[in-house]
N, CA, C and O of each residue as an XYZ file, in Angstrom:
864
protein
N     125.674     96.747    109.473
C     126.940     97.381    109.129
C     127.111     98.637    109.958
O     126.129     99.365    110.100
N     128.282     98.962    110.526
C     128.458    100.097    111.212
C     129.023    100.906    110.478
O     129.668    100.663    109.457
N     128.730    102.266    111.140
C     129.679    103.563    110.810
C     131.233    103.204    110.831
O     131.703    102.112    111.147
N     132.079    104.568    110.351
C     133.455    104.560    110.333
C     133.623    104.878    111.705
O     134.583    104.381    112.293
N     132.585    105.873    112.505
C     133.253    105.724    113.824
C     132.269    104.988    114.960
O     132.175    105.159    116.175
N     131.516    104.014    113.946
C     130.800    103.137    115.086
C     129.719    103.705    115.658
O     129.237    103.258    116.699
N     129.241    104.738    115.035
C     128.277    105.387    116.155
C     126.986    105.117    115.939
O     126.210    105.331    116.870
N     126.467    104.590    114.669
C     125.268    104.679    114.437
C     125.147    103.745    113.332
O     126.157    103.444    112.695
N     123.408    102.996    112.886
C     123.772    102.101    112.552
C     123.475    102.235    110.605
O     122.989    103.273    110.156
N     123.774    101.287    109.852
C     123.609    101.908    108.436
C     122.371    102.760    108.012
O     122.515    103.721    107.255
N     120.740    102.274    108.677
C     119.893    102.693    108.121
C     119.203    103.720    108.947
O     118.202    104.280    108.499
N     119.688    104.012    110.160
C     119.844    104.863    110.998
C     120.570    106.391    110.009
O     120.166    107.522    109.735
N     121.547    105.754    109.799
C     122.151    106.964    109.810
C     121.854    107.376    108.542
O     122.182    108.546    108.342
N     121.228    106.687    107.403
C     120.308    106.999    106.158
C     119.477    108.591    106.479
O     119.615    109.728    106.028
N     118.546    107.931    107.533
C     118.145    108.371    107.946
C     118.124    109.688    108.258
O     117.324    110.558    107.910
N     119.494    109.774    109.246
C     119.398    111.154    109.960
C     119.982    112.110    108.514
O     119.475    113.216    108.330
N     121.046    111.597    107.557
C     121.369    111.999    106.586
C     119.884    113.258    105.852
O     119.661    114.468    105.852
N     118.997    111.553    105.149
C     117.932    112.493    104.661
C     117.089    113.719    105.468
O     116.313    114.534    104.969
N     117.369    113.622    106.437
C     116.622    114.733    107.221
C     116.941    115.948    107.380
O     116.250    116.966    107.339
N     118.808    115.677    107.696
C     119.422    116.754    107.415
C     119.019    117.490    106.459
O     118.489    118.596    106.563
N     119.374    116.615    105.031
C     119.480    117.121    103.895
C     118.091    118.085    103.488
O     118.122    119.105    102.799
N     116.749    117.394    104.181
C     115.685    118.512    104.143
C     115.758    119.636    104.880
O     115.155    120.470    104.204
N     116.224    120.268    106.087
C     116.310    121.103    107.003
C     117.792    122.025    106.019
O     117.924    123.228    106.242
N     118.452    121.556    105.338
C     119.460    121.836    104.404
C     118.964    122.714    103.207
O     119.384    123.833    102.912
N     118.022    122.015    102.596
C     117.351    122.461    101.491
C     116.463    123.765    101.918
O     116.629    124.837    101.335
N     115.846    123.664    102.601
C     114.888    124.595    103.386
C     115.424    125.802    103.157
O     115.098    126.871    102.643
N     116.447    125.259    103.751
C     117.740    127.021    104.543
C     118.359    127.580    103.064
O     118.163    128.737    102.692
N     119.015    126.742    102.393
C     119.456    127.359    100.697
C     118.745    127.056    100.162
O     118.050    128.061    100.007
N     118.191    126.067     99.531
C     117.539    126.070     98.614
C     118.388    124.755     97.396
O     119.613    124.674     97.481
N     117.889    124.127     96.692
C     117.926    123.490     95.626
C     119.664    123.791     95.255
O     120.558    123.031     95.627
N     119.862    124.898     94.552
C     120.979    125.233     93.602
C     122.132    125.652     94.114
O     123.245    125.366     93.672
N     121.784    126.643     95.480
C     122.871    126.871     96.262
C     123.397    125.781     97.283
O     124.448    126.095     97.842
N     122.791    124.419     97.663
C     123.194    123.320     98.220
C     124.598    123.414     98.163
O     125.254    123.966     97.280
N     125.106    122.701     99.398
C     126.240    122.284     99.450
C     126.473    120.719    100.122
O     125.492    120.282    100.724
N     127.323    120.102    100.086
C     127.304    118.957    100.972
C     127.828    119.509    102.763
O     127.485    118.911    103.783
N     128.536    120.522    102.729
C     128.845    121.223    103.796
C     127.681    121.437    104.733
O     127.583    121.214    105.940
N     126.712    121.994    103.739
C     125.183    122.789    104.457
C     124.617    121.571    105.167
O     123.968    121.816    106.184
N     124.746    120.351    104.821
C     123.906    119.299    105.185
C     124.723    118.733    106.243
O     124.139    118.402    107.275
N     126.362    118.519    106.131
C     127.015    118.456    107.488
C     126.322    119.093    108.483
O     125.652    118.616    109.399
N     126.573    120.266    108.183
C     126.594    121.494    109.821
C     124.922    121.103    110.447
O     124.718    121.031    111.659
N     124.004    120.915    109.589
C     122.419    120.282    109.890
C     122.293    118.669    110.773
O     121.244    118.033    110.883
N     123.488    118.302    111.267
C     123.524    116.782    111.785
C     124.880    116.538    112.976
O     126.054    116.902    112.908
N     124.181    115.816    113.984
C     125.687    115.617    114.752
C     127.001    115.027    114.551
O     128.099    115.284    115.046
N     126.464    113.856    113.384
C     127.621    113.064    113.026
C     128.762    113.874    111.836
O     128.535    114.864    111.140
N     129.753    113.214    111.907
C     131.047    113.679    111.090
C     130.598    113.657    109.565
O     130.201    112.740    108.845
N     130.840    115.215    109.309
C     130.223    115.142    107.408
C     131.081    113.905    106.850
O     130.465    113.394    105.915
N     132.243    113.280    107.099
C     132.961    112.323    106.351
C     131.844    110.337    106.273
O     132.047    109.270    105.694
N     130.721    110.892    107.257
C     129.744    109.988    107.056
C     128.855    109.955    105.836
O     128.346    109.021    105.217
N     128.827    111.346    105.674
C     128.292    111.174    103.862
C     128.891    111.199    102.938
O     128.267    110.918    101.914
N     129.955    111.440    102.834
C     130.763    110.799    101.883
C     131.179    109.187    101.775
O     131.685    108.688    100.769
N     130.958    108.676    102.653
C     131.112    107.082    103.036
C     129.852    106.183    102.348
O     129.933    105.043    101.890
N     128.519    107.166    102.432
C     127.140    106.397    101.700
C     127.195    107.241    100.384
O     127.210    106.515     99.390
N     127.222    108.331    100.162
C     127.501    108.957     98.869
C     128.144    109.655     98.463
O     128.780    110.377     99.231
N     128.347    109.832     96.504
C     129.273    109.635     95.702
C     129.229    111.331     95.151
O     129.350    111.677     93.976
N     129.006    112.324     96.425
C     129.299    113.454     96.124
C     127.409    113.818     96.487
O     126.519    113.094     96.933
N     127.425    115.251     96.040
C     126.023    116.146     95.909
C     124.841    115.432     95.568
O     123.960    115.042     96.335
N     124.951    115.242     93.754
C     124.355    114.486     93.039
C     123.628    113.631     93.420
O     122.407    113.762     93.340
N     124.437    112.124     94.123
C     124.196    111.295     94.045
C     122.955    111.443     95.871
O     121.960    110.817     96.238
N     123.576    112.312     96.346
C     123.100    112.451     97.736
C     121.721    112.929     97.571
O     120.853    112.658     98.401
N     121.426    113.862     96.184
C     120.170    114.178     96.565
C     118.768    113.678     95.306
O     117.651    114.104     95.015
N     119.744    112.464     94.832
C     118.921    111.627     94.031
C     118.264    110.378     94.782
O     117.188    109.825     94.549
N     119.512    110.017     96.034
C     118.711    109.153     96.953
C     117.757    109.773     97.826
O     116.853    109.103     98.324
N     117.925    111.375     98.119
C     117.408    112.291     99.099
C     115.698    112.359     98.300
O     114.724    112.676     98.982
N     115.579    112.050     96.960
C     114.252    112.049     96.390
C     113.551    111.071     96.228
O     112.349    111.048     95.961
N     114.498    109.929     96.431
C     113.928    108.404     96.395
C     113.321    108.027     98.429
O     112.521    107.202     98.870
N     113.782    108.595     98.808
C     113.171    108.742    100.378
C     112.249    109.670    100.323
O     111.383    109.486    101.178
N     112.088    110.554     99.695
C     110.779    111.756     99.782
C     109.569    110.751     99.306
O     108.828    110.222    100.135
N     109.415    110.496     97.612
C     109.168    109.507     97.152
C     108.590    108.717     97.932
O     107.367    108.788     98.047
N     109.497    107.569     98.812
C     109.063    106.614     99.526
C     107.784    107.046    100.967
O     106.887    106.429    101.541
N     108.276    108.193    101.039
C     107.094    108.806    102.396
C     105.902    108.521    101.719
O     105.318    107.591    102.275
N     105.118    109.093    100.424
C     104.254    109.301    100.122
C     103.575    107.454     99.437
O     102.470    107.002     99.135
N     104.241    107.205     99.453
C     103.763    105.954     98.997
C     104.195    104.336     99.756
O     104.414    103.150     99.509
N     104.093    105.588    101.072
C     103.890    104.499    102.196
C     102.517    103.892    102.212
O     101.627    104.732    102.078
N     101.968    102.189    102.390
C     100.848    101.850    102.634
C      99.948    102.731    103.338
O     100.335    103.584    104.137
N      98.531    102.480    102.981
C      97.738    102.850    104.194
C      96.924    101.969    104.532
O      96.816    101.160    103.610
N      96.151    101.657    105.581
C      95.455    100.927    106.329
C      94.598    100.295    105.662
O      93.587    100.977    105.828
N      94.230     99.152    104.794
C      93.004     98.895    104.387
C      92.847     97.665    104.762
O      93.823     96.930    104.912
N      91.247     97.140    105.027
C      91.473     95.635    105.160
C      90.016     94.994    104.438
O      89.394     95.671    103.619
N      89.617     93.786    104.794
C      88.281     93.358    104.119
C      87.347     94.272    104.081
O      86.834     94.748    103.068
N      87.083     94.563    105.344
C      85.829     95.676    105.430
C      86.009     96.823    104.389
O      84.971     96.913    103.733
N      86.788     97.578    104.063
C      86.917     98.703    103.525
C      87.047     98.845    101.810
O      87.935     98.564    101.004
N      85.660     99.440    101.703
C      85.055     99.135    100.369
C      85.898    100.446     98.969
O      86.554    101.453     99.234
N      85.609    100.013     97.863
C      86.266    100.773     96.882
C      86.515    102.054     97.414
O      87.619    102.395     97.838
N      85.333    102.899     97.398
C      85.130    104.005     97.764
C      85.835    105.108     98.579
O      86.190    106.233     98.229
N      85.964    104.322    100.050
C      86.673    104.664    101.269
C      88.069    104.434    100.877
O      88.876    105.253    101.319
N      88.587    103.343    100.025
C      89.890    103.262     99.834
C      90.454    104.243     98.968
O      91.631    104.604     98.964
N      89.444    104.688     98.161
C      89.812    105.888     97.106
C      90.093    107.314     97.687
O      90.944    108.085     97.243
N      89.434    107.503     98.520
C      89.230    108.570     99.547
C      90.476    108.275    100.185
O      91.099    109.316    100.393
N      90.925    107.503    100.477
C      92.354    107.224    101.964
C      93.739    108.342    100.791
O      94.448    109.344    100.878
N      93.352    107.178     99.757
C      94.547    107.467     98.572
C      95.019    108.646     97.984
O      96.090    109.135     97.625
N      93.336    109.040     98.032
C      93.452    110.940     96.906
C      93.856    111.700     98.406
O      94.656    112.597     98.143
N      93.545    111.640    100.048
C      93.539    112.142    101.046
C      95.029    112.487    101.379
O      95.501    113.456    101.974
N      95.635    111.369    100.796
C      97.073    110.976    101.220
C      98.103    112.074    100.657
O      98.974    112.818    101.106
N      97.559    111.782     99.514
C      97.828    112.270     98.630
C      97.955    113.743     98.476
O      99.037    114.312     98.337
N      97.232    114.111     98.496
C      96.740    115.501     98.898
C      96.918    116.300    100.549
O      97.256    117.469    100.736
N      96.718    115.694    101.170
C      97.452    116.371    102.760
C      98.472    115.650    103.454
O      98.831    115.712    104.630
N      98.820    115.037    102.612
C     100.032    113.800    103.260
C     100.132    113.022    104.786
O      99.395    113.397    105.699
N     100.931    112.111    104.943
C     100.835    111.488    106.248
C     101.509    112.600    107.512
O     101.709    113.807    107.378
N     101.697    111.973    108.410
C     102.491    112.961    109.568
C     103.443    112.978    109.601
O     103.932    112.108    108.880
N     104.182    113.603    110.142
C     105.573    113.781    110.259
C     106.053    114.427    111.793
O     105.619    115.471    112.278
N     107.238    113.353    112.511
C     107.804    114.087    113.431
C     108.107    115.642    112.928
O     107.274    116.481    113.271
N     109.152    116.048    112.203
C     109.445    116.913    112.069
C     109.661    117.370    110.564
O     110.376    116.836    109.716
N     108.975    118.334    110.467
C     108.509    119.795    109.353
C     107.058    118.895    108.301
O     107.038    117.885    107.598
N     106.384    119.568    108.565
C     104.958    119.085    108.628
C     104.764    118.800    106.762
O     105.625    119.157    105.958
N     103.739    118.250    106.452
C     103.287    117.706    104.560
C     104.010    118.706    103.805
O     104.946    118.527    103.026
N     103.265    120.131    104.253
C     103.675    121.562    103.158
C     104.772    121.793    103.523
O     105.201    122.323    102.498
N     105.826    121.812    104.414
C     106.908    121.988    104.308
C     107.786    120.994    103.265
O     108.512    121.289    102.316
N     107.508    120.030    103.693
C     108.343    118.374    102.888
C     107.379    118.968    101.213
O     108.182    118.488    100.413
N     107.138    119.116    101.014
C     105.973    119.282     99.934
C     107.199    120.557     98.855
O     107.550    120.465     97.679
N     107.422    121.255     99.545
C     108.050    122.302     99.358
C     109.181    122.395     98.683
O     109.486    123.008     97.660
N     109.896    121.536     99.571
C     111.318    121.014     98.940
C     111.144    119.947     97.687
O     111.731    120.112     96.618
N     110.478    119.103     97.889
C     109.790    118.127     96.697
C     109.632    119.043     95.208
O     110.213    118.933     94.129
N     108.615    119.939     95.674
C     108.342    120.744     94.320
C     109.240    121.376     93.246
O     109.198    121.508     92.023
N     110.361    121.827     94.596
C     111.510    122.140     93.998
C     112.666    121.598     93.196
O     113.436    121.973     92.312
N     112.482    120.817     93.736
C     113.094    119.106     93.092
C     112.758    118.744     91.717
O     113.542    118.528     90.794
N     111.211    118.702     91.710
C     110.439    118.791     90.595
C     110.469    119.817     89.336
O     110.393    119.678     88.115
N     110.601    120.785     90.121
C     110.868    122.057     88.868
C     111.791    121.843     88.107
O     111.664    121.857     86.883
N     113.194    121.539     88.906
C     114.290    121.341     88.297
C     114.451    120.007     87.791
O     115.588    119.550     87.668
N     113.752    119.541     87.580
C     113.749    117.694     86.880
C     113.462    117.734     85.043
O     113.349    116.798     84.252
N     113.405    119.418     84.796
C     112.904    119.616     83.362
C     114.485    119.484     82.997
O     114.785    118.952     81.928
N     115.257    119.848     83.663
C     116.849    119.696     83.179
C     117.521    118.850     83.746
O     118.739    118.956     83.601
N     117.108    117.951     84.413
C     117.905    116.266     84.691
C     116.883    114.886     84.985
O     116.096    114.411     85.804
N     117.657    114.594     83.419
C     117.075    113.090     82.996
C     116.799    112.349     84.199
O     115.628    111.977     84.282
N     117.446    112.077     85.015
C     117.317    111.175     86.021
C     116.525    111.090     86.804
O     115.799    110.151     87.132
N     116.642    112.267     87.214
C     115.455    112.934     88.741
C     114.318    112.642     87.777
O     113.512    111.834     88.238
N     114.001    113.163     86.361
C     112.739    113.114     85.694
C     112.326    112.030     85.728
O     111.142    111.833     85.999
N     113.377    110.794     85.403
C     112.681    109.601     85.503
C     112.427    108.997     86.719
O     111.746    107.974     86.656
N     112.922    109.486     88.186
C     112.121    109.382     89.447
C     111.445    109.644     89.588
O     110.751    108.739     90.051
N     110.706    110.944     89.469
C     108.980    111.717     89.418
C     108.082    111.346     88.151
O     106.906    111.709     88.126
N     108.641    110.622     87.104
C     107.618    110.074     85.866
C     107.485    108.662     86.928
O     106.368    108.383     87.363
N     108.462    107.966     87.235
C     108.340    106.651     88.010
C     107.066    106.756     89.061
O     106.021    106.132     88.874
N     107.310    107.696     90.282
C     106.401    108.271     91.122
C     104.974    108.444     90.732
O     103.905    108.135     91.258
N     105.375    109.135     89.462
C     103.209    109.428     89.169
C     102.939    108.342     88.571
O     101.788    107.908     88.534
N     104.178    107.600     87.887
C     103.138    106.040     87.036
C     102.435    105.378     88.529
O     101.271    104.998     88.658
N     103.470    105.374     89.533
C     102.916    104.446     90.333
C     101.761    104.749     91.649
O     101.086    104.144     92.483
N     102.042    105.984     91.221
C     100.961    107.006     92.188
C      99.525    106.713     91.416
O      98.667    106.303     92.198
N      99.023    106.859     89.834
C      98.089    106.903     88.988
C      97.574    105.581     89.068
O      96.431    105.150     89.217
N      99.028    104.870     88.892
C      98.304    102.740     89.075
C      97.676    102.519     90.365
O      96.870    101.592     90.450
N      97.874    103.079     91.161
C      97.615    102.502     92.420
C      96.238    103.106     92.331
O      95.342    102.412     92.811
N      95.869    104.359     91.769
C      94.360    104.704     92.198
C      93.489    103.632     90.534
O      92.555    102.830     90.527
N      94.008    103.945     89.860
C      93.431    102.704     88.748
C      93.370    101.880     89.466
O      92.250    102.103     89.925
N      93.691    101.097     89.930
C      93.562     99.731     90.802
C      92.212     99.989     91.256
O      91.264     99.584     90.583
N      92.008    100.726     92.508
C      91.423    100.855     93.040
C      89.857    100.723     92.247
O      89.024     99.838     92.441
N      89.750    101.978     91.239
C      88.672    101.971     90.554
C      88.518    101.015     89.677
O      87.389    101.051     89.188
N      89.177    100.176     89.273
C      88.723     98.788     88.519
C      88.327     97.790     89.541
O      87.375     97.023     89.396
N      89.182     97.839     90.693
C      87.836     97.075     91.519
C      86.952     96.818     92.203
O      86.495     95.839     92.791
N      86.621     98.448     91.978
C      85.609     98.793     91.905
C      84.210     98.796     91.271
O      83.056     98.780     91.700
N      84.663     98.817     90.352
C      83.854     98.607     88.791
C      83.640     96.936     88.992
O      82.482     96.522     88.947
N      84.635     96.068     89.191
C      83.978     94.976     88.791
C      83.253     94.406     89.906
O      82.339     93.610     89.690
N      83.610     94.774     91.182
C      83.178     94.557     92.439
C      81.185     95.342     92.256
O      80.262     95.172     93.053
N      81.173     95.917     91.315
C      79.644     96.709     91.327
C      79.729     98.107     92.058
O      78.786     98.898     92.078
N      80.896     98.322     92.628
C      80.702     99.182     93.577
C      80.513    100.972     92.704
O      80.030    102.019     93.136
N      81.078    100.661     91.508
C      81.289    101.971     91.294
C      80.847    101.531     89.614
O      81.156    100.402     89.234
N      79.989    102.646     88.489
C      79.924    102.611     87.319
C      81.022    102.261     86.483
O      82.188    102.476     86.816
N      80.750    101.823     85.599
C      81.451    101.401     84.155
C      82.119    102.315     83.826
O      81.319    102.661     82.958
N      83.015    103.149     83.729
C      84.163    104.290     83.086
C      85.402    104.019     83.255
O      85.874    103.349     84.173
N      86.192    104.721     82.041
C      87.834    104.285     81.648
C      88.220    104.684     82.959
O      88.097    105.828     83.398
N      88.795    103.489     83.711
C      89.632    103.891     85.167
C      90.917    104.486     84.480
O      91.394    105.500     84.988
N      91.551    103.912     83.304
C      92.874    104.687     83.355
C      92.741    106.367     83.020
O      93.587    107.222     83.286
N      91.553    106.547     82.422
C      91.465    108.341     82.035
C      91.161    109.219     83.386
O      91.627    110.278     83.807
N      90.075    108.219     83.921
C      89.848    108.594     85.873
C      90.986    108.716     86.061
O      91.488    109.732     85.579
N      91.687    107.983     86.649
C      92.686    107.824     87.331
C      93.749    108.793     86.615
O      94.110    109.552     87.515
N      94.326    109.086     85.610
C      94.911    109.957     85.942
C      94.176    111.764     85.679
O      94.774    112.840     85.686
N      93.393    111.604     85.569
C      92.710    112.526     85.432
C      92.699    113.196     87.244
O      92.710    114.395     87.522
N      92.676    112.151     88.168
C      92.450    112.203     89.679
C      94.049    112.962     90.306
O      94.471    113.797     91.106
N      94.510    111.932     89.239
C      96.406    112.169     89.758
C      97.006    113.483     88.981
O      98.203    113.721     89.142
N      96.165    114.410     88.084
C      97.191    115.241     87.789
C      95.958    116.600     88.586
O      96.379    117.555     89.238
N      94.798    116.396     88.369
C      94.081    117.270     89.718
C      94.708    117.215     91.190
O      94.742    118.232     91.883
N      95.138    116.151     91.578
C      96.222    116.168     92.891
C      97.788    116.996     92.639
O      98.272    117.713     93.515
N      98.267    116.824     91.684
C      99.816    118.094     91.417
C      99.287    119.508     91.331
O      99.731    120.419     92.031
N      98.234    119.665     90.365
C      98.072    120.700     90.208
C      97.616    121.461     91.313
O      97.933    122.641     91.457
N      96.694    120.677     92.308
C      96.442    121.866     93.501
C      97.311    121.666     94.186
O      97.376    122.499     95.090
N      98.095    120.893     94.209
C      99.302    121.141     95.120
C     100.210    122.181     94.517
O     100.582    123.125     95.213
N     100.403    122.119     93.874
C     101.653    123.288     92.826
C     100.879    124.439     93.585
O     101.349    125.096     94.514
N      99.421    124.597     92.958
C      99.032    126.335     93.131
C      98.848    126.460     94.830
O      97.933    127.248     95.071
N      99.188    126.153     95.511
C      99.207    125.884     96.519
C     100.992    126.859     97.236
O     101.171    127.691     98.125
N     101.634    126.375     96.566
C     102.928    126.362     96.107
C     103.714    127.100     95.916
O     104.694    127.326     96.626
N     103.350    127.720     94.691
C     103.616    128.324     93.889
C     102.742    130.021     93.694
O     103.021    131.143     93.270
N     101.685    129.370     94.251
C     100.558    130.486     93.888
C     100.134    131.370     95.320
O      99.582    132.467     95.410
N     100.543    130.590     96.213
C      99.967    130.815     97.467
C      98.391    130.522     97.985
O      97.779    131.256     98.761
N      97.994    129.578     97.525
C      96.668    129.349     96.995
C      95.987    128.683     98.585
O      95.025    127.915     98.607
N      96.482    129.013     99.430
C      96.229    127.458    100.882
C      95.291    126.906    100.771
O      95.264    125.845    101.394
N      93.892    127.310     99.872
C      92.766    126.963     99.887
C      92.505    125.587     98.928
O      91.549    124.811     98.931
N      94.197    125.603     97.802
C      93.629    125.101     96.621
C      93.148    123.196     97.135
O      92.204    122.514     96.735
N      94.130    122.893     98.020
C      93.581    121.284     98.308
C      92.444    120.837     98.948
O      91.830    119.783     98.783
N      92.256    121.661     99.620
C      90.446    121.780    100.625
C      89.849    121.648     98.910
O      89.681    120.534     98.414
N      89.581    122.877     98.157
C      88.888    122.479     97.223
C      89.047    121.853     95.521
O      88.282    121.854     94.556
N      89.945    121.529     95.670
C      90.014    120.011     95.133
C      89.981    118.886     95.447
O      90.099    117.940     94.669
N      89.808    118.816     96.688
C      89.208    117.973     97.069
C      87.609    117.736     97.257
O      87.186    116.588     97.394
N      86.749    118.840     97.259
C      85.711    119.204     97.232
C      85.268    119.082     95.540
O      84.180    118.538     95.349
N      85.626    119.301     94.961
C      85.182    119.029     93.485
C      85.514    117.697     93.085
O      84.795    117.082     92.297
N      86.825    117.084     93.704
C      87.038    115.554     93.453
C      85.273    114.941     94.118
O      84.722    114.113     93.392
N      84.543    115.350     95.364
C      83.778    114.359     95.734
C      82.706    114.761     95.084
O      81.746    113.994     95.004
N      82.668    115.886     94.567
C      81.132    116.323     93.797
C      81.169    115.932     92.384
O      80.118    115.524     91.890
N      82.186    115.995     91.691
C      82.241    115.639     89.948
C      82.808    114.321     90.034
O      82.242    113.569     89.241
N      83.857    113.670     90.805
C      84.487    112.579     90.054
C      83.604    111.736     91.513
O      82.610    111.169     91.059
N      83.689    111.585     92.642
C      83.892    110.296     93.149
C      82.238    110.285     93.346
O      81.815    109.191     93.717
N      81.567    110.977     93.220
C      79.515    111.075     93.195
C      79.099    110.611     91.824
O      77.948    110.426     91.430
N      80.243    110.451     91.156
C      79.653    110.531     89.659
C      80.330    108.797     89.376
O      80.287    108.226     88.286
N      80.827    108.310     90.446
C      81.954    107.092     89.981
C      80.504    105.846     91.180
O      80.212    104.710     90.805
N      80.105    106.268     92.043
C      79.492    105.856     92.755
C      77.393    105.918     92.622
O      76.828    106.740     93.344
N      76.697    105.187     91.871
C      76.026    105.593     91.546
C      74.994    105.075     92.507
O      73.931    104.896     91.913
N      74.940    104.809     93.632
C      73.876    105.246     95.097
C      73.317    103.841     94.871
O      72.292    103.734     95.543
N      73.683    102.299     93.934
C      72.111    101.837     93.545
C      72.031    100.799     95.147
O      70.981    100.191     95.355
N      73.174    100.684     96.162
C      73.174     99.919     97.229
C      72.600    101.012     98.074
O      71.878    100.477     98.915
N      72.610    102.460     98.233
C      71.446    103.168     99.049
C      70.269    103.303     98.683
O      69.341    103.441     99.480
N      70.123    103.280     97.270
C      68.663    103.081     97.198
C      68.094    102.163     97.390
O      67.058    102.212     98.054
N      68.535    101.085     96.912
C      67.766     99.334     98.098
C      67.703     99.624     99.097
O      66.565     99.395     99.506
N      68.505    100.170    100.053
C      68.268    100.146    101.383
C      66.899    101.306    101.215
O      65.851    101.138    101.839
N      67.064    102.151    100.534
C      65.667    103.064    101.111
C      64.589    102.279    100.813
O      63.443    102.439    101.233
N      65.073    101.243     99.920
C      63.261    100.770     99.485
C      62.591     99.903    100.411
O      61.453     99.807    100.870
N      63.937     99.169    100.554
C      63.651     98.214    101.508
C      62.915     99.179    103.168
O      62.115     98.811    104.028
N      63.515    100.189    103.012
C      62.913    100.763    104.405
C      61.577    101.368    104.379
O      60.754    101.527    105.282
N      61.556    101.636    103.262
C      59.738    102.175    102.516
C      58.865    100.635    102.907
O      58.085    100.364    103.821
N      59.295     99.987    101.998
C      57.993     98.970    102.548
C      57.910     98.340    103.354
O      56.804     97.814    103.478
N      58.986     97.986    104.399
C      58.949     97.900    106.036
C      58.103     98.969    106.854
O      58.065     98.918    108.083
């Protein structure tokens, strides 16, 4: 489907939309937004966002369902790559996010949070970020149940792990944030591998190998 003036193509111009709309947010902020602010941030004719959306609102409810979608882009896994390492990709992801052409994890992170704050006073957005962590929390449950049955990892409630993993990931991100904390994801992540993922992994496939290397 094309533009009204042909220039660009539907998911293209999604695209350049949401990007705007972050480089938008940046500059005002959340409350002072305008749909104007996000024009003047893009080459194409502001009458292009009014053509995909149904005013402000609606622009920056899809603008959170694309934030959203960054973070819970796949990551690389294949046969070889055991519980463990996949848990690590997930909480990693999670926690320092993927790359970005332009304005780096903590910037995009930034605007997100803000988003978030204000989701205590709209139903909707709330039920995009409750949606987000159900499916952020399932995906690492997954992981650790098959884990568990695979042998790879001890017997414990993956769903209390798991979100126990997923609200230690907001929270150092918030104080991070909020707090000015830069340090807080380095070490939460550092206590994730010393209390939860040393304690989920109980060594008994390195210790065969040592034994086996003892009596060789």
């Amino acid at each position: 489907m094309s533009e009204p003036d042909g220039s660009v193509e539907t998911q293209d111009t999604r695209e350049v939309i949401m990007e705007a709309t972050f480089r938008a947010l940046r500059k005002h902020g959340y409350s002072d937004l305008r749909v104007r602010d996000i024009g003047a941030e893009m080459d194409l004719s502001r009458q292009v966002i009014h053509y995909h959306f149904d005013g402000k609102y609606d622009l920056l409810s899809s603008f959170l369902e694309y934030v959203i979608d960054q973070y819970e882009g796949s990551i690389a896994v294949d046969e070889e790559t055991g519980p463990r390492e996949e848990l690590e990709m997930r909480i990693d992801r999670c926690l320092f996010g993927p790359e970005f052409a332009e304005f780096s994890h903590w910037e995009r992170m930034e605007v997100y949070h803000e988003l978030y704050a204000s989701a205590q006073h709209d139903e909707a957005h709330r039920e995009l970020f409750t949606e987000h962590y159900d499916r952020l929390k399932a995906s690492i449950v997954d992981v650790i149940e098959r884990g568990i049955e695979a042998g790879a990892f001890r017997d414990v409630d993956a769903d209390l792990m798991g979100q126990h993993l997923t609200d230690t990931i907001h929270v150092a991100r918030e104080r991070r944030l909020a707090l000015g904390h830069d340090d807080a994801p380095e070490e939460a992540r550092r206590a994730i591998e010393e209390f939860v993922l040393d304690s989920l992994y109980d060594g008994s496939d390195e210790a065969g190998e040592a034994d086996e290397t003892a009596e060789s």
